[in-house]
C-alpha positions in Angstrom: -63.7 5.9 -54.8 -63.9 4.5 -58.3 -67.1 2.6 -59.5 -64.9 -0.8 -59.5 -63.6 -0.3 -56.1 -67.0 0.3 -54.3 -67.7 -3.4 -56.3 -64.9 -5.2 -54.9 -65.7 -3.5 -51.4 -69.6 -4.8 -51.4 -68.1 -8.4 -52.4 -65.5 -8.4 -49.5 -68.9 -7.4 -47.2 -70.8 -10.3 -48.9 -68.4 -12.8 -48.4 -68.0 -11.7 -44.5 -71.4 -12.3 -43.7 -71.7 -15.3 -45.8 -68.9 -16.6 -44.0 -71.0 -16.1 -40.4 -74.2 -18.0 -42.2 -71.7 -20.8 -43.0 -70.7 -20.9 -39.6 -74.1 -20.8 -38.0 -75.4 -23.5 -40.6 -72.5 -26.1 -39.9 -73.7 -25.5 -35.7 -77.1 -26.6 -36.3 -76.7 -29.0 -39.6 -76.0 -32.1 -37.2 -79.8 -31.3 -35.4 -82.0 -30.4 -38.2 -83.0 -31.3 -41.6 -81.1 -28.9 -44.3 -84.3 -28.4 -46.1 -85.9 -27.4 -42.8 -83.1 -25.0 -42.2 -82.7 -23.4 -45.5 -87.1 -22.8 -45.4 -86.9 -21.5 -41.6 -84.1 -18.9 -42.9 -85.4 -18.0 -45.6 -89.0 -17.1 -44.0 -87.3 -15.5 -41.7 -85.9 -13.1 -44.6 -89.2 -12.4 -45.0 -90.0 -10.9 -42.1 -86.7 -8.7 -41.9 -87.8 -7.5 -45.6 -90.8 -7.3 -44.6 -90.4 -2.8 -43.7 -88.7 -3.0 -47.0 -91.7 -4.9 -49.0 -94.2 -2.7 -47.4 -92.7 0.5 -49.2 -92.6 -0.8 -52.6 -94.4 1.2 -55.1 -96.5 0.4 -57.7 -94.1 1.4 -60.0 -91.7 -0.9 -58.6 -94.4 -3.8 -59.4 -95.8 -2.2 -63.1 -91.3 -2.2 -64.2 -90.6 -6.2 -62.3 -89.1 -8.7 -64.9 -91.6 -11.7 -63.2 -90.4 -14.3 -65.3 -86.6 -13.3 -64.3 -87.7 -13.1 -60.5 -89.4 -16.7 -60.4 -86.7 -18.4 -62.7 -84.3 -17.2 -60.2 -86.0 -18.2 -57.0 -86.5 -21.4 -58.5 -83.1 -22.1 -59.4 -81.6 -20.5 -56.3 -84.1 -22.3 -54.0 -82.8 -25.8 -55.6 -79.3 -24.2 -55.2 -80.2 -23.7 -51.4 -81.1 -26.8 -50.6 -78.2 -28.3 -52.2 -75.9 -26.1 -50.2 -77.6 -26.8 -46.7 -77.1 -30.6 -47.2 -73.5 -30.0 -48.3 -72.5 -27.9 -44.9 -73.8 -31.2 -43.0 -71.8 -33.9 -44.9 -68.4 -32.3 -45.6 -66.0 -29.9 -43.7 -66.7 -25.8 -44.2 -62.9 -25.4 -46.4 -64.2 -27.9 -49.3 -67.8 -26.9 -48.8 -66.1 -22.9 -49.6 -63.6 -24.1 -52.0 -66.0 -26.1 -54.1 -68.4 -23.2 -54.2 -65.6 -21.3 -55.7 -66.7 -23.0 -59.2 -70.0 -20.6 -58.8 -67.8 -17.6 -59.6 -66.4 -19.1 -62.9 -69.8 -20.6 -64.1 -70.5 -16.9 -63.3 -67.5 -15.7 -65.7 -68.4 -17.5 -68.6 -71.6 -16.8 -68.1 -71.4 -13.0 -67.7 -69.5 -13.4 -71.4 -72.0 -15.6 -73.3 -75.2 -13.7 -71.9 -74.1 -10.1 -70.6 -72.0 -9.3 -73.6 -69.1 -8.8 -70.7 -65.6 -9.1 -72.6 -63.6 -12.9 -71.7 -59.8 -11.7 -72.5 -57.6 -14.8 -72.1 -56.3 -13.5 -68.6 -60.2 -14.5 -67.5 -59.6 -17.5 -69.7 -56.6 -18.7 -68.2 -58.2 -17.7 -64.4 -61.3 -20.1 -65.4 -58.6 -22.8 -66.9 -56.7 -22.9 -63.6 -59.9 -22.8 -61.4 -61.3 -26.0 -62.9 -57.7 -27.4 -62.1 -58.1 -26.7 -58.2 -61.1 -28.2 -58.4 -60.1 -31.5 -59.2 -57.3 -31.0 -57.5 -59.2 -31.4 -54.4 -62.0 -33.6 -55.3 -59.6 -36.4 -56.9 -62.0 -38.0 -59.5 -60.8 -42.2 -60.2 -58.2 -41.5 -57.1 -60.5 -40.9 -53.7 -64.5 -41.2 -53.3 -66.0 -38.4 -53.6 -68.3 -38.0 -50.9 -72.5 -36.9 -51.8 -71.8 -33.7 -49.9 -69.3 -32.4 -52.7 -71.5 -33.4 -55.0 -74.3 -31.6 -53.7 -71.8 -28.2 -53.8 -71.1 -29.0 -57.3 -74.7 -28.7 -58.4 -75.3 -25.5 -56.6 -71.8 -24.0 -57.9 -73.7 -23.7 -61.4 -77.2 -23.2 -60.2 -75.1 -20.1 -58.0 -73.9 -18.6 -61.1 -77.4 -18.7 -62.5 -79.2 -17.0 -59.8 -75.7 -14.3 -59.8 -76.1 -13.1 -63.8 -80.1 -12.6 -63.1 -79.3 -10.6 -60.5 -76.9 -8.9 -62.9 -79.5 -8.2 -65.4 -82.1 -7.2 -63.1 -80.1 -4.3 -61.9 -80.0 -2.8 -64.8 -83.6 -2.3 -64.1 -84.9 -2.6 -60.9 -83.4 -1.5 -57.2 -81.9 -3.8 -55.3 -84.8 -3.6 -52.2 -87.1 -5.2 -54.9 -84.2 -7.9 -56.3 -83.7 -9.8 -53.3 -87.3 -8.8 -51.6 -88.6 -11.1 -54.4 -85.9 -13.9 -54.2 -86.6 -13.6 -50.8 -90.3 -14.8 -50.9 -90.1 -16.7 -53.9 -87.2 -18.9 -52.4 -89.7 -19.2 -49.3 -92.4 -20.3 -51.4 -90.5 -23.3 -53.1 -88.8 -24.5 -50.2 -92.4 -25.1 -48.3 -93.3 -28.2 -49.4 -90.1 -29.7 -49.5 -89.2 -28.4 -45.4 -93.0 -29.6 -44.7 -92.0 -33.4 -45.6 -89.4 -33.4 -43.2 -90.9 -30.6 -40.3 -90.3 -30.9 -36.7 -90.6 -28.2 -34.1 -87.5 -26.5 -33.7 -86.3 -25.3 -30.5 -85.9 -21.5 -29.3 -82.0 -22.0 -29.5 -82.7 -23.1 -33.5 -84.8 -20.6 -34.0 -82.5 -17.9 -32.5 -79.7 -19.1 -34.5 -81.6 -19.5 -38.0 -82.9 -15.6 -36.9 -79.1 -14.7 -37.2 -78.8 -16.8 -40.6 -81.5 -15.0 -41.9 -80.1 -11.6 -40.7 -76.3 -12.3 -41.9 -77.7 -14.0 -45.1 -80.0 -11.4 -46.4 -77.6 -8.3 -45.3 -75.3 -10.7 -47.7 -77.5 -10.7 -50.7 -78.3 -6.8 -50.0 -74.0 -6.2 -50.2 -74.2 -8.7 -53.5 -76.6 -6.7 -55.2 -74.7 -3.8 -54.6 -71.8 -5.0 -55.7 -73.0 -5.9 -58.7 -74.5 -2.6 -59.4 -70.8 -1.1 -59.0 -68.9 -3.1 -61.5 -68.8 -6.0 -64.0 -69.4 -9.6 -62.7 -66.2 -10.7 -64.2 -64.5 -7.8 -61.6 -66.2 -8.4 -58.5 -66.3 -12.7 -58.5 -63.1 -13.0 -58.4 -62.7 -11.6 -55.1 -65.5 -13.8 -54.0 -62.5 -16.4 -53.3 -61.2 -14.7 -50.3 -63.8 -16.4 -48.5 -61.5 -19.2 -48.7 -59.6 -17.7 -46.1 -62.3 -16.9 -43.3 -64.0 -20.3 -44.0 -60.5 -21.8 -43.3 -59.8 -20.0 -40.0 -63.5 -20.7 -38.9 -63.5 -24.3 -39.3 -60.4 -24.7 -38.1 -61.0 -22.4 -34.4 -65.0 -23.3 -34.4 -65.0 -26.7 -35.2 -61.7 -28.0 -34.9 -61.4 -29.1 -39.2 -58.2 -29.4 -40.9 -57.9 -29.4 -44.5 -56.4 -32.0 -45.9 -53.3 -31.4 -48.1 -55.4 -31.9 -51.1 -58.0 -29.1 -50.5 -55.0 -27.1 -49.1 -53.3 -27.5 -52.5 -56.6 -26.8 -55.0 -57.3 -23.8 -53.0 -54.0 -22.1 -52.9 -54.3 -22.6 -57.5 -57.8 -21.3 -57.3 -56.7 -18.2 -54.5 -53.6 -17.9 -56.9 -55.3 -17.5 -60.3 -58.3 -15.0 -58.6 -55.9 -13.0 -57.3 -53.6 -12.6 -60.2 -57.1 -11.9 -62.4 -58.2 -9.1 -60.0 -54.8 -7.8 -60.1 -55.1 -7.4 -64.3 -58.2 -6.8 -64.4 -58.1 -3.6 -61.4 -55.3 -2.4 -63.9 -56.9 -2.5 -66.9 -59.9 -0.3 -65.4 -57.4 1.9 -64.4 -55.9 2.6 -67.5 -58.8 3.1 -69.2 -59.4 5.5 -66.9 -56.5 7.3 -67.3 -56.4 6.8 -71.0 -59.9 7.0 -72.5 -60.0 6.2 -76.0 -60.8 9.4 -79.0 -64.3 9.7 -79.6 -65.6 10.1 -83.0 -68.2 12.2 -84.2 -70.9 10.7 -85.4 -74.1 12.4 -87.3 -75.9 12.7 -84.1 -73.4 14.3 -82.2 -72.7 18.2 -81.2 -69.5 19.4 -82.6 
């Protein structure tokens, strides 16, 4: 199995057990303060890292990028909370298709900062994205409800947290990427879940224990995925999750997309498709057809 196709299978992983946190969030987000959930979960990360974190070598601290690591679990921890009080004011499909913007933040990003080429199939995939976007959202036409706007923030914040993760695998292994966003998300959402604290039940906490589990397996497959392949390869199939998070709001909590978010989606599942589709080709012919190398005054004849 090619490089690129390991990628795409880690991101089809991720966005499975991204799906199941959605599903557990949008259970308990009528009970319990988002910012209470997202802390709970994410301490809880901590303690399933927590055979992982123990085996870290000193090496593995002397090579960290710290200033990468906090800037991420600050932004992601925002992102977080964001995300937690979205799942509680709108329906899982526009929660899912909204966050679909993360991946083309992520796509521009990946070609201003990674040095990752933008052809204008990407282009025209980002172009159409934006379009389903507003497509469901309906600026001047319907109100747009502090949920979405919520998802909106994190989409960018998302894409953030995604290219440091990028860059950080160049360097680091992925135990010690997302063991450190794991404790430094912890760590900024303490003060704000302390404002709002009350004692959760067993039945929370047993739930937020399989958020934790499904969410940090999630970040785990992420990382590897991007380790595979480009960003710009692996995002796009990130929108599948369109798909599960459809069928589960729909069988789990009895939500039907409106024709709007029915239409948006189908141009943002449409365009991500067709990008995967070119893009899986091009690696393939490069593949098959590497280009001549030149000799330069370095190399062995």
């Amino acid at each position: 199995m090619s490089s690129t196709a390991k990628g795409i299978a880690w991101m089809v992983l991720t966005g499975l057990l991204f799906i199941g946190v959605t599903g557990i969030v949008r259970h308990l987000s009528s009970d319990m303060n988002p910012m209470q959930s997202a802390f709970i979960r994410y301490a809880m990360g901590v303690v399933i890292m927590a055979p992982v974190l123990l085996r870290l070598r000193r090496e593995d601290f002397a090579k960290a990028h710290y200033g990468l690591h906090g800037l991420r679990g600050l932004v992601h921890g925002v992102g977080v909370m964001l995300w937690f009080y979205a799942m509680s004011r709108i329906p899982i499909a526009e929660v899912t298709a909204l966050g679909f913007t993360a991946p083309i933040f992520t796509t521009i990003g990946a070609a201003l900062f990674l040095g990752e080429k933008l052809h204008a199939r990407r282009i025209g995939a980002v172009l159409v994205g934006f379009g389903g976007t507003l497509v469901i959202l309906r600026p001047g036409i319907a109100i747009i409800d502090h949920g979405a706007i919520a998802q909106l923030i994190t989409a960018p914040l998302m894409a953030v947290s995604f290219l440091i993760a990028k860059r950080l695998t160049n360097t680091e292994e992925t135990r010690v990427i997302v063991g450190f966003l794991t404790i430094i998300v912890t760590v900024v959402l303490f003060v704000p879940a302390m404002m709002v604290w009350r004692t959760p039940t067993l039945t929370e906490l047993g739930w937020l224990f399989a958020v934790a589990t499904c969410a940090t397996c999630g970040h785990l497959a992420l990382t590897q995925a991007f380790r595979a392949a480009e960003i710009t390869v692996t995002q796009p199939v990130a929108f599948l999750q369109l798909v599960w998070a459809t069928l589960l709001g729909y069988y789990a909590f009895g939500e039907v997309p409106d024709a709007w978010t029915w239409v948006g989606a189908a141009i943002i599942v449409i365009s991500a498709t067709y990008i995967a589709h070119r893009e899986l080709s091009a690696k393939q012919r490069e593949v098959s057809n590497p280009p001549p190398q030149t000799v330069g005054a370095g190399d062995p004849l």
